[in-house]
C-alpha positions, 0 to 999 in steps of 0.5 A: 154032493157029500164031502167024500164023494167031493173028494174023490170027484177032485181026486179023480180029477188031478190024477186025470189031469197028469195022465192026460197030459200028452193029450193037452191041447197043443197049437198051431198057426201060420209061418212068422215072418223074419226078424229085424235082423234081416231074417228071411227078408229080401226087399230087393233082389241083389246080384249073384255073381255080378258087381257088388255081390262078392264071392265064388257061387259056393260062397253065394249059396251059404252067404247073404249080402247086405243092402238097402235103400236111399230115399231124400237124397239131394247132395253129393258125398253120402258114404255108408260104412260097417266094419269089415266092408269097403265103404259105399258111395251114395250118389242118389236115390236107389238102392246100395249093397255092401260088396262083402257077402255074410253068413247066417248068424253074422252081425252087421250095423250100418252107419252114415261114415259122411253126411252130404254136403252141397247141399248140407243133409243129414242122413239117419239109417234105420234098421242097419244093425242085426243079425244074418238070417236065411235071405240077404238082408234088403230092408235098411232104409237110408232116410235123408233131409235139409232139416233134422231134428233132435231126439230127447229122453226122460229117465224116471226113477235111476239109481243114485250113482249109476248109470244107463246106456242109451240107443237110438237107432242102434247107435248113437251112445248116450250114458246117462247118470242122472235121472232128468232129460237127456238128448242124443248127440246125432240129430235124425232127418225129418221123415225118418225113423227113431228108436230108442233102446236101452244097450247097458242096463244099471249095474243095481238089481233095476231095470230100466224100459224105453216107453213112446220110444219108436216113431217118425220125426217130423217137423219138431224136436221129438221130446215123447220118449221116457225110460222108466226105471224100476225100484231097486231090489232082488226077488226075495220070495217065491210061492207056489200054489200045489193043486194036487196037495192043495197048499200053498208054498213060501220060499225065500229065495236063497244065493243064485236063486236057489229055493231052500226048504219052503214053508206051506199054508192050506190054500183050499181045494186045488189052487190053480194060480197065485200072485203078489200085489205090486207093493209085495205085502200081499199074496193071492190064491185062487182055488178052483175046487173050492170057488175061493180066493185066498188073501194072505199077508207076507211076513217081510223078512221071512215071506211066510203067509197068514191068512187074512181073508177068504172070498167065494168065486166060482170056478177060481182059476187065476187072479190078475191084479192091475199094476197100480194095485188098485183092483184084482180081478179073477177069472171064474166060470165065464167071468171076470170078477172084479174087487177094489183092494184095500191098501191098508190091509190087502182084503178085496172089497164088493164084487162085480162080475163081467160075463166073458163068455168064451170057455168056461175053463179060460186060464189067463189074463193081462193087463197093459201097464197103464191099466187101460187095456185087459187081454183075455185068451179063450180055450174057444180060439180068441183073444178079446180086449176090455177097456178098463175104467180108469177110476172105477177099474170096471170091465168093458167091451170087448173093444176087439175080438182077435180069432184064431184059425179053427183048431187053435186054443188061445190059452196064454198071453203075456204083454212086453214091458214097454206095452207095444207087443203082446205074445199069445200061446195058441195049443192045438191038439196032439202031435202039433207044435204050439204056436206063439203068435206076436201082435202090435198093440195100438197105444191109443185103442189098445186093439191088436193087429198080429205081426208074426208067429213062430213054433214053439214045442208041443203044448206051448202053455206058458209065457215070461217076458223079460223085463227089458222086453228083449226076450220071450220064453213059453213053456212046453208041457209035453216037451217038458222045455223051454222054447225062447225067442228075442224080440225085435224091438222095432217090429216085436217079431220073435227069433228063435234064440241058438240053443233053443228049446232049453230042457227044464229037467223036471216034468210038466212045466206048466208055467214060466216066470222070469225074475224082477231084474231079468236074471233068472228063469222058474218053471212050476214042473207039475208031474215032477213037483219041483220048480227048476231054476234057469240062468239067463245069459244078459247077452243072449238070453240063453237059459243055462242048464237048470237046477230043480228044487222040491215044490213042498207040495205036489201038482205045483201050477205056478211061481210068483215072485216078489221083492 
């Protein structure tokens, strides 16, 4: 084709793109299940009007009692507590509920306030804090036995002379200031759950993730569980790759996350995707129309980018780079192109091609934390999972092939940092609401087994996990939103958060990228050309009204950042 035809042809395309952006496909899928909080789950039908419930029937019908179950019991004197309840008394096996009523939105937390003694017991409560939701609250279990063991943690990579508050079980407080193995306080029956959780994060610019962190205690002391704390710094730089201008843009990131006045390199002929290598030193871009890749250097005080390489890929849409920094992986027309990436100068290597099938316009790809697992959404309605080689970094499989109901687009996914949980974005077309679709990942085969889903706003596309794993957030293209959600950390079921949808501002937010240490939301506004900033509540995860800043180019499809 001659260059000016080629140049209307792309032309046409990106002017197409925008007009037809309330034609996207949007999703749809099935009804999620409540959180761990308690939402919209009654494991037992309490009593209404009779002993225990509380309240007047009007009081009934807008509030929820909280309950559960015992199990092992087989000494005398158990009493269960929350604040602002009367204490229960545990005689046996069965099921207890706290005599006060609660409304939607209240916090509870149940705790042991006495073990049992004759004989001596020890009596671990699981899933006893969270939120009211719509339907009273029946799934505490109350697990007890005549062997407990103890629940130890290794903390990798903490701060000199800060510190990290750890959680088991909701409770159970323990302040590390060191990094070494640390053991709870409260030992936990055999039989019964543990959990792991972070409640305070450093006071510097890291975070810190449990991993192995949920399980069962059996016979033996569970010494699994490590929390990995990631190197201090700030994000210092963010980029955009501009397809309607096709160039590529720097900015270093000023106070409050501002974006100043970017600097702009030509980046081929409309640039879908760009990321940055986990050392920081190097960027990626990939050019759909112009089937390249771009490598570029980043100046380390200015974050200004110099070409250093270009390499031919069909179809370039989006680039991967597994998190050791080892490979890059690129997704073509009906393929994954794989490089080795040479550490010393970023430039990628010999390329190998899987064949993907699925839809030749596929948009995303991740990969779990290990690098054993990469996860692949189809526009055709699927998501596979690939084994990855851990020396060669090679493609396999699929080793799974997750459907969707007909109609849906798989278009995004996104991996919780801990790597229990993977979120899809599933668009269907218009009017429908999108849907984010929760899964469990298996640790060993990687496989996924869905857990819920939830409506998000109309053409749902892209995704950003905090990186304490705590809250999920999908932009809406036609909403031109953001829908967030929390994560139970137990079951990776999504809660929609008060507030939510958070308006972006700008126009077309394509795309959503959270900051490094979990402080800051950026949208890439492709019909306003601005990228707007958010504020995250550390509380809540609520965004806070937006600021916007000009992309330096126009169409601008994504935001990466690095430190």
């Amino acid at each position: 084709m001659p260059l000016t035809s080629s140049i209307r042809a792309a032309t046409s395309l990106r002017l197409l793109r925008k007009a037809s952006l309330l034609l996207v496909p949007l999703a749809v899928l099935s009804c999620g299940g409540g959180g761990g909080g308690g939402s919209g789950f009654s494991a037992f039908p309490l009593p209404i009007g009779g002993a225990g419930s509380g309240g007047t029937p009007a009081e009934q019908a807008s509030t929820y009692a909280v309950g559960g179950s015992v199990s092992g019991l087989l000494g005398s004197g158990l009493v269960l507590q929350q604040a602002g309840s009367a204490d229960v008394v545990v005689a046996a096996d069965g099921r207890f509920v706290f005599g006060d009523r609660r409304a939607k939105g209240a916090s509870y937390a149940v705790t042991v306030k006495q073990q049992p003694a004759n004989p001596p017991q020890t009596c671990t409560v699981n899933r006893g804090a969270g939120t009211v939701g719509e339907a009273d609250v029946g799934n505490i279990a109350v697990v007890c036995s005549v062997a407990a063991f103890n629940v130890s943690v290794k903390v990798t990579k903490l701060a000199g002379g800060d510190r990290v508050v750890l959680q088991n079980n909701a409770g159970d407080d323990l302040t590390v200031t060191a990094n070494g193995t640390f053991s709870f306080a409260t030992p936990v029956a055999s039989g019964a759950g543990y959990g792991v959780t972070v409640k305070t994060q450093p006071a510097a610019a890291q975070t810190c993730v449990a991993h192995g962190a949920f399980g069962t205690v059996g016979a033996s002391d569970v010494t699994s569980v490590e929390v990995r704390c990631t190197d201090v710094g700030l994000s210092r730089f963010a980029y955009t790759p501009n397809e309607g201008s096709n160039n590529a843009s720097a900015f270093e990131i000023g106070a409050g996350g501002s974006l100043p006045a970017p600097t702009t390199v030509a980046a081929g002929s409309s640039p879908q995707h760009m990321t940055v290598d986990p050392s920081g030193r190097y960027a990626y871009v990939a050019g759909l129309l112009s089937s390249t890749v771009f490598v570029f250097s980043i100046d380390p005080g200015t974050g200004a980018l110099l070409l250093v390489q270009t390499v031919f890929v069909n179809s370039a849409r989006f680039i991967a780079i597994e998190p050791q920094g080892r490979f890059a992986y690129v997704l073509g027309n009906r393929s994954v192109v794989q490089f080795a990436i040479d550490s010393a100068t970023g430039q990628l290597g010999a390329a190998t091609s899987f064949a993907t099938g699925g839809s030749p316009n596929d948009f995303w790809m991740a990969i779990d934390g290990d690098s054993r697992f990469a996860y692949l959404p189809h526009l055709d309605g699927s998501v596979d999972v690939l084994a990855i080689d851990a020396t060669s970094g090679a493609l396999s499989g699929p080793v799974q092939s997750v459907v969707l109901p007909v109609g849906l687009q798989a278009f995004n996914v996104a991996l919780e940092p801990s790597g229990r949980f993977a979120y899809v974005a599933a668009t269907a077309p218009n009017p429908a609401p999108s849907r984010l679709i929760a899964y469990a990942i298996d640790p060993r085969a990687g496989t996924l087994t869905q857990v819920a889903s939830a409506d998000t706003g109309m053409a749902g596309r892209g995704l950003g996990i905090d990186p304490t794993g705590r809250f999920v957030y999908v932009a809406n293209v036609n909403a031109a939103n953001v829908s967030a959600f929390a994560i139970d950390a137990r079951t990776g079921v999504p809660t929609p958060l008060a507030g939510s949808p958070f308006a972006t501002g700008g126009s077309g937010p394509t795309s959503i990228s959270v900051d490094r240490t979990g402080r800051r939301v950026y949208t890439a506004n492709q019909i306003s050309d601005s990228v707007s900033v958010f504020d995250i509540d550390p509380v809540t995860g609520a965004l806070s009204s937006p600021v916007q800043f000009p992309s330096g180019g126009t169409s601008p499809q994504y935001v990466a950042l690095t430190k």
